[in-house]
C-alpha positions as CSV (number, residue, x, y, z in Angstrom):
1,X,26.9,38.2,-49.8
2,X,26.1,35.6,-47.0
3,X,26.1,31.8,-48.0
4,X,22.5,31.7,-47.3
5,X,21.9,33.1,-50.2
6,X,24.7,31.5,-52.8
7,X,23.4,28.1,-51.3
8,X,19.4,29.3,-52.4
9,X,20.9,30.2,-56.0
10,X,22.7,26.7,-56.6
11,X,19.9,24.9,-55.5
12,X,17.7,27.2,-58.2
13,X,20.0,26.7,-60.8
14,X,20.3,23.3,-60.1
15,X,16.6,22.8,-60.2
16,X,16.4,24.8,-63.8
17,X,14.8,28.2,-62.7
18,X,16.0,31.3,-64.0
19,X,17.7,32.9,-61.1
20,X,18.5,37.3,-61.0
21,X,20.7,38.5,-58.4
22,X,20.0,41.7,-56.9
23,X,23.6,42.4,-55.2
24,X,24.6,45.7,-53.1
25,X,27.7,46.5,-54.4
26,X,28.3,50.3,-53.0
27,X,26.9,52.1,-50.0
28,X,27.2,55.8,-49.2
29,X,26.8,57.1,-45.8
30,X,24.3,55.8,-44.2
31,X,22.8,52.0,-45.0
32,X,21.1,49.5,-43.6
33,X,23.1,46.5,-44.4
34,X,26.6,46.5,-45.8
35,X,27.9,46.5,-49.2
36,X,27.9,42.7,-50.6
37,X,24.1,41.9,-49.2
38,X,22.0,40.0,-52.0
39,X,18.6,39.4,-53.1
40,X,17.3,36.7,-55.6
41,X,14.5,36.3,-57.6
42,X,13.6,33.7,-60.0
43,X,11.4,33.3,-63.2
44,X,8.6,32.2,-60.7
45,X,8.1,35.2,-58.4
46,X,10.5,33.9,-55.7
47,X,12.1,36.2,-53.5
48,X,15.0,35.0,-51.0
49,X,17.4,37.8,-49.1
50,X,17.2,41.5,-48.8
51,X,19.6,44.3,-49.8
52,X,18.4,46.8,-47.2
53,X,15.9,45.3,-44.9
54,X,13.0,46.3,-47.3
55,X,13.7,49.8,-48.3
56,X,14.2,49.5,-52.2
57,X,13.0,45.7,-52.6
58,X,10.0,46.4,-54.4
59,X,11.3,48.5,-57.1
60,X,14.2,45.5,-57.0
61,X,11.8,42.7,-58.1
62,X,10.7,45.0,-61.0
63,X,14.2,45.5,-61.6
64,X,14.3,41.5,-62.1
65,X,11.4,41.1,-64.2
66,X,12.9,43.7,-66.6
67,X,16.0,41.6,-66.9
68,X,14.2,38.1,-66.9
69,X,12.2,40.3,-69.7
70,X,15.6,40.7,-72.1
71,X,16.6,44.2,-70.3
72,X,20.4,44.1,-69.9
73,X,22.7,44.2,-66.4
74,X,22.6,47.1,-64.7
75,X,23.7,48.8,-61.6
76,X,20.9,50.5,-59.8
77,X,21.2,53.3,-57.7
78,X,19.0,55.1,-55.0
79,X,20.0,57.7,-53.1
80,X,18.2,60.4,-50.6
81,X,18.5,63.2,-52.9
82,X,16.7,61.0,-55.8
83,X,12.7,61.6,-56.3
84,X,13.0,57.6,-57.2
85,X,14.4,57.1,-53.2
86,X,12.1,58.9,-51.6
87,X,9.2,56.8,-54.0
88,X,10.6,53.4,-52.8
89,X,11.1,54.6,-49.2
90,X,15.2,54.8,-48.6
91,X,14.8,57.6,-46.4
92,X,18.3,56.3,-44.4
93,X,20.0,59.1,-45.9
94,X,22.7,57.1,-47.6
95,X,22.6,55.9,-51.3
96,X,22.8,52.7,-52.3
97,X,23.9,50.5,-55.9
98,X,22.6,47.6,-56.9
99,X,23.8,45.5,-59.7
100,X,21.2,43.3,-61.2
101,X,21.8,40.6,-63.6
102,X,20.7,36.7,-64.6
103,X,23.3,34.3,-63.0
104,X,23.4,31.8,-66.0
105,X,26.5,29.9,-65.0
106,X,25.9,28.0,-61.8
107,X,29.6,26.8,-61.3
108,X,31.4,30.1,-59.5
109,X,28.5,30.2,-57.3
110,X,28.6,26.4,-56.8
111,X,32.8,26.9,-55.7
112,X,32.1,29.5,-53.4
113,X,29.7,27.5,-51.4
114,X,32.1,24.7,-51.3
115,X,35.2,26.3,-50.0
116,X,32.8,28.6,-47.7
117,X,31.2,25.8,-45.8
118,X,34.8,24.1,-45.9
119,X,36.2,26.9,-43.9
120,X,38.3,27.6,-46.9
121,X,38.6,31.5,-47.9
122,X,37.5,32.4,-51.7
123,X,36.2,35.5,-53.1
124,X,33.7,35.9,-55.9
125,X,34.5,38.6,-58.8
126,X,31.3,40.0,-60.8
127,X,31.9,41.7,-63.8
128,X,29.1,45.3,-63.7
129,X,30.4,47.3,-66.8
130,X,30.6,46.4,-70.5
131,X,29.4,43.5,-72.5
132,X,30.1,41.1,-70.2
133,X,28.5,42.4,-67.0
134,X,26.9,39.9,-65.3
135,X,29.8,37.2,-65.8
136,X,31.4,36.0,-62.3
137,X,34.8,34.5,-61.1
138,X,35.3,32.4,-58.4
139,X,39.3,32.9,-57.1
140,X,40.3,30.4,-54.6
141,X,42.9,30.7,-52.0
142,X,45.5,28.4,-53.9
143,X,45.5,31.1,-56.9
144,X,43.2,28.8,-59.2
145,X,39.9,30.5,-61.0
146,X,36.9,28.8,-61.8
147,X,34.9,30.9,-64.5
148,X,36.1,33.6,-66.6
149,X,34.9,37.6,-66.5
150,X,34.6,37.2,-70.2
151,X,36.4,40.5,-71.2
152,X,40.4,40.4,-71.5
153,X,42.8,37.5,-70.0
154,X,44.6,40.6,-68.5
155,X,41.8,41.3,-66.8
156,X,41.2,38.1,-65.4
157,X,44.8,38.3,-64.2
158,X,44.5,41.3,-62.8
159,X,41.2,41.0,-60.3
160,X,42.9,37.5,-59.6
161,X,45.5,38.8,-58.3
162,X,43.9,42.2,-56.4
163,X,40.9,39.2,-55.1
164,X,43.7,37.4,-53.4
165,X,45.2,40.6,-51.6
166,X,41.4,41.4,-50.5
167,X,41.1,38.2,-48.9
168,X,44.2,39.0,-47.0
169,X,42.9,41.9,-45.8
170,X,39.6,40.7,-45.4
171,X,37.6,43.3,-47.3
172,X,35.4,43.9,-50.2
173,X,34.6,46.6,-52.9
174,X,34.5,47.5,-56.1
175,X,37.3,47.7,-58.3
176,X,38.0,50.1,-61.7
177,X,39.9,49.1,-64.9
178,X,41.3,50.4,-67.6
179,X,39.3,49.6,-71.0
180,X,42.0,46.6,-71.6
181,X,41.7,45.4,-68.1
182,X,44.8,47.5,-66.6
183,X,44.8,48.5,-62.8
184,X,45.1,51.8,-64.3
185,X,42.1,53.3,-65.6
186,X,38.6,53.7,-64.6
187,X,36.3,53.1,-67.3
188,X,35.2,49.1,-66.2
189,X,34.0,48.3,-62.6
190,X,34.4,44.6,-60.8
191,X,32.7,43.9,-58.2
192,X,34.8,41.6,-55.7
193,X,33.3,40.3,-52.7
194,X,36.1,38.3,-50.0
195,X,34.8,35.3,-48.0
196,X,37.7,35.7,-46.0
197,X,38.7,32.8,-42.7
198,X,37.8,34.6,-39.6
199,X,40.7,37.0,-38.2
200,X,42.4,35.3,-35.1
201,X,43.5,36.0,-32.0
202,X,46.5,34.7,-29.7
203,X,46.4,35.7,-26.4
204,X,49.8,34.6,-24.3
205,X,48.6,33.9,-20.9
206,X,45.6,32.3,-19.2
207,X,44.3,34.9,-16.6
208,X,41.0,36.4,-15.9
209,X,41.5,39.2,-18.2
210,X,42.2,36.8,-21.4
211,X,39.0,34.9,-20.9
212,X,37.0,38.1,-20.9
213,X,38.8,39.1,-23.9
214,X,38.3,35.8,-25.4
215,X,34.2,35.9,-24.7
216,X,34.1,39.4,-26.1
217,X,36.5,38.6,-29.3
218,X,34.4,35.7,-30.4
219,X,31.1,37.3,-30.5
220,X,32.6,40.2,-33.2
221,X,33.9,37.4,-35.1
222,X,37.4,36.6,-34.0
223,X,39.0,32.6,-33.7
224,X,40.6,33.0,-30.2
225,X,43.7,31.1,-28.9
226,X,45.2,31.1,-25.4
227,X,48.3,30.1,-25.2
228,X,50.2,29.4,-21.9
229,X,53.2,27.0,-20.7
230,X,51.9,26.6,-17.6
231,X,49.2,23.9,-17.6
232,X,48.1,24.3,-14.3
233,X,47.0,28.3,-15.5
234,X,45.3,27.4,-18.8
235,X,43.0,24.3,-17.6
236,X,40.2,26.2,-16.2
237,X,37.0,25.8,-18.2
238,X,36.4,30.0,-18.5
239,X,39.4,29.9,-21.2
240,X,38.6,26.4,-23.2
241,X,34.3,27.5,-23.1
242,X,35.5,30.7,-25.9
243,X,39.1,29.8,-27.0
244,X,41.2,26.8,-28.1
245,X,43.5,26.7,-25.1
246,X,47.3,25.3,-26.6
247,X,50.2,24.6,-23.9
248,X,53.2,25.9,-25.5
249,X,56.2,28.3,-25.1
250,X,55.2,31.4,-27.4
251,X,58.0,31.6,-29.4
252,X,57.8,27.8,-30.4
253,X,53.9,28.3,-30.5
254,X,54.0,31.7,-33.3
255,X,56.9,29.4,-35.0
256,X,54.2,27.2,-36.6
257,X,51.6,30.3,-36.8
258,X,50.9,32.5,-40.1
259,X,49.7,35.6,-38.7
260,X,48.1,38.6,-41.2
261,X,47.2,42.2,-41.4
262,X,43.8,41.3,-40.1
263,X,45.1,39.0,-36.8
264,X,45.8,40.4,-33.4
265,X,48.3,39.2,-30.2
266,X,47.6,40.4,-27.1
267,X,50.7,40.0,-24.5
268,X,48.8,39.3,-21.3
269,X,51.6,36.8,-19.1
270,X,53.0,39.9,-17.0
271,X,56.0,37.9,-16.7
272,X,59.5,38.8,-18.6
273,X,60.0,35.4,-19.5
274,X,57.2,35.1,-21.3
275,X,56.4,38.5,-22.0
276,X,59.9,39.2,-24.1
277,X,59.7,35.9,-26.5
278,X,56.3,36.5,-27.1
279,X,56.5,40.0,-28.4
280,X,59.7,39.2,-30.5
281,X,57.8,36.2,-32.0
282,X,55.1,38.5,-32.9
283,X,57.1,40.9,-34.4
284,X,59.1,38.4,-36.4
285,X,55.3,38.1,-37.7
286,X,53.1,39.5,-40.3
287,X,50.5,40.2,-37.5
288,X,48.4,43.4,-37.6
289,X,48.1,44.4,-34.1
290,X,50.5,43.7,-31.2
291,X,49.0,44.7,-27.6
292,X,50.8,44.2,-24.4
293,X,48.5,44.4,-20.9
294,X,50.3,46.3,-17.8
295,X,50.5,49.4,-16.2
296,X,52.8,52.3,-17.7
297,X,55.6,51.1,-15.3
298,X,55.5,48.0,-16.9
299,X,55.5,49.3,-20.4
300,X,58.6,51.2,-19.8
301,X,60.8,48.7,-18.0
302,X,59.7,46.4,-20.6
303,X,60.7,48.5,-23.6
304,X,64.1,49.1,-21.6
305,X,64.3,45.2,-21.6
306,X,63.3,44.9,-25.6
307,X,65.9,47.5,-26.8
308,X,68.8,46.2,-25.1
309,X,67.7,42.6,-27.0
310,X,68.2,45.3,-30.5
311,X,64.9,46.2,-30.8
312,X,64.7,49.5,-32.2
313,X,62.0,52.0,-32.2
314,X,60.3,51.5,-35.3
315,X,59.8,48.1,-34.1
316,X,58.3,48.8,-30.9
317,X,55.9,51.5,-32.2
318,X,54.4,48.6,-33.7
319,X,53.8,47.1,-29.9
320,X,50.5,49.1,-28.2
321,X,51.2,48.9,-24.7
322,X,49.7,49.5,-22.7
323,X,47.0,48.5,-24.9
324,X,43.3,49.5,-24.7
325,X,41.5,52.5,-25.2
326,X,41.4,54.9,-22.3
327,X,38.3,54.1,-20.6
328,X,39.2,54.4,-17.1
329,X,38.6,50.4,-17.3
330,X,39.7,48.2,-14.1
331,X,37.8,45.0,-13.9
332,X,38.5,42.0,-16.9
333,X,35.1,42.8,-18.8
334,X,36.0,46.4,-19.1
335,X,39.2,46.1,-19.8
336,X,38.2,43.7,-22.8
337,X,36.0,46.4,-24.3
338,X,39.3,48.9,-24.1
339,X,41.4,46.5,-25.7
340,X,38.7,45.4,-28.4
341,X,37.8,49.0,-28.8
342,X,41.3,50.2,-30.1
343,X,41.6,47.0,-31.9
344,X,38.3,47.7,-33.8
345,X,39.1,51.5,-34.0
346,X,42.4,50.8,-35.6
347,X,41.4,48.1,-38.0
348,X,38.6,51.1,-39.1
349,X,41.6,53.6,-39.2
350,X,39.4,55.6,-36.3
351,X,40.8,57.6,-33.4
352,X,38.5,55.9,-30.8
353,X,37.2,58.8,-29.8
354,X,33.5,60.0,-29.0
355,X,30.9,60.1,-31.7
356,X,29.4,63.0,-30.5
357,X,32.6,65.3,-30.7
358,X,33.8,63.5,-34.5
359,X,32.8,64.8,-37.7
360,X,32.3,62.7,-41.2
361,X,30.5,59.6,-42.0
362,X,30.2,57.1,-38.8
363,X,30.6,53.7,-40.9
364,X,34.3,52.8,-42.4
365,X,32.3,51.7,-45.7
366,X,31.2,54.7,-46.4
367,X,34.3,55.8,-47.2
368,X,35.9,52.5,-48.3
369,X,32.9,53.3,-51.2
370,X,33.4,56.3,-52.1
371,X,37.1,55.7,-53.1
372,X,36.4,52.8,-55.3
């Protein structure tokens, strides 16, 4: 759901149109755009946004009219294997659902957009089963709620809490409950979409192969820091042009950090004074993934080093190093798509392997779909 299109809705609601969201809520296998994409129509004919790129769009805006008509909320689906796909032209070979439904209470939608385009995180809950569907809740970051999903107060709690672990993690799907609105059951579906803060990155030591990483990193989304003690290191303008550059020691730097699941730190200083207190911070951390730059040599001796501080194994499984994917990669620009690659390949739960030689569906969301 991009802010594009919550900011097209307030202004509609704000200028008294009826307003029907057409939101993708579950993709399987294959699909043009991911899970959370939205289209709106209004009570005019309007049409802002896509679901996927103008495969089922048409037989969306019908969709629309039936519910502007009195038709209840549904979820839509269209798959390959449908006569109704192959009529509205998803030949992808995935399946898609689409829940449609009136948005008659502007103010969820209106939160959203204000703690998106504040940089603050916030996810957006939409009720798709029962008598409710169609109602929406906005949970902020500080555990407050704007709206209400209309069904049970458990329920309420509950996606409140789960929408607050999602944006955590960064992710969105749907969710089942019990009739009562218990995690356990399967009989109710939520829809809860994260507008997470970007993940960052902190890259200890300003050398040529952090500001290749830093380039790389910021273009697939990532808020890159270099950090470095040595000012003289950190002040050329290839680290500042795709990173915030901070001169600090890294243990006092990751003292004042709160790192999550989604985060990364790459140990790239190649010096033991640096190196050590930088990987202790990190693991003192709640950071995701730990990566440490150096030759196998230099992974050994420096495990030597961290287990005779008491750092046991467990501990320095967490640590990739060396890190990167094994590309045969020896100048900084390939050696940033190793280290990205396993980054990305791990945050997927992927091997990093070829396509070509893997079997099962090529996009994580695929799967993340199938087991809601």
């Amino acid at each position: 759901m991009d802010v594009a299109s919550i900011r097209t809705a307030v202004r509609w609601l704000q200028e008294g149109r009826r307003v029907v969201a057409c939101t993708l809520v579950e993709t399987l296998g294959s699909a043009p755009l991911d899970a959370g994409a939205q289209m709106l129509v209004d009570d005019e004919g309007r049409i802002e946004g896509s679901v996927t790129g103008g495969c089922v769009e048409g037989a969306l805006v019908e969709e629309a009219q039936g519910i502007l008509a009195g038709a209840p909320p549904r979820v839509a689906a269209y798959g390959i294997s449908d006569q109704q796909a192959v009529d509205v032209g998803l030949m992808c070979g995935g399946t898609v659902r689409v829940f449609v439904s009136e948005v008659t209470d502007a103010e969820p939608y209106a939160v959203v957009l204000a703690d998106v385009e504040a940089g603050r995180p916030v996810a957006l809950a939409t009720m798709l089963d029962g008598p409710t569907a169609g109602a929406r809740l906005a949970v902020r970051a500080d555990d407050t709620v704007v709206g209400t999903l209309g069904y049970t107060p458990l329920l309420d709690d509950n996606v409140t809490r789960e929408a607050l672990g999602y944006l955590d993690e960064g992710r969105s799907m749907v969710r089942r409950y019990g009739t009562g609105g218990e995690t356990i059951g399967s009989e109710l579906r939520v829809a809860i979409h994260a507008f997470a803060t970007p993940p960052r990155m902190v890259i200890f030591g300003a050398i040529d192969f952090s500001a290749a990483v830093a380039r790389m990193a910021s273009e697939i989304g990532y808020r890159v820091t270099i950090v470095d003690a040595r000012r003289a290191f950190a002040a050329s303008p290839r680290f500042s042009s795709h990173a915030e550059v901070v001169i600090s020691w890294p243990q006092e730097y990751l003292a004042d950090q709160r790192l999550g699941p989604r985060d990364a730190v790459l140990v790239f200083t190649h010096d033991s004074k640096f190196d050590e207190p930088a990987l202790l911070a990190a693991l003192d951390s709640g950071v995701g993934y730990i990566g440490a730059l150096g030759s196998r040599r230099t992974a050994t001796d420096r495990d030597e080093r961290l287990r005779a501080l008491g750092i046991d194994d467990a501990a320095l499984a967490r640590i990739n190093s060396p890190c990167g994917l094994d590309l045969g990669a020896r100048t900084p620009s390939e050696t940033a798509i190793a280290v990205l690659g396993e980054i990305l390949a791990l945050r997927a739960g992927r091997g990093g392997g070829r396509l070509a030689e893997a079997e099962g569906p090529i996009h994580p969301r695929a799967e993340h779909a199938a087991s809601a």
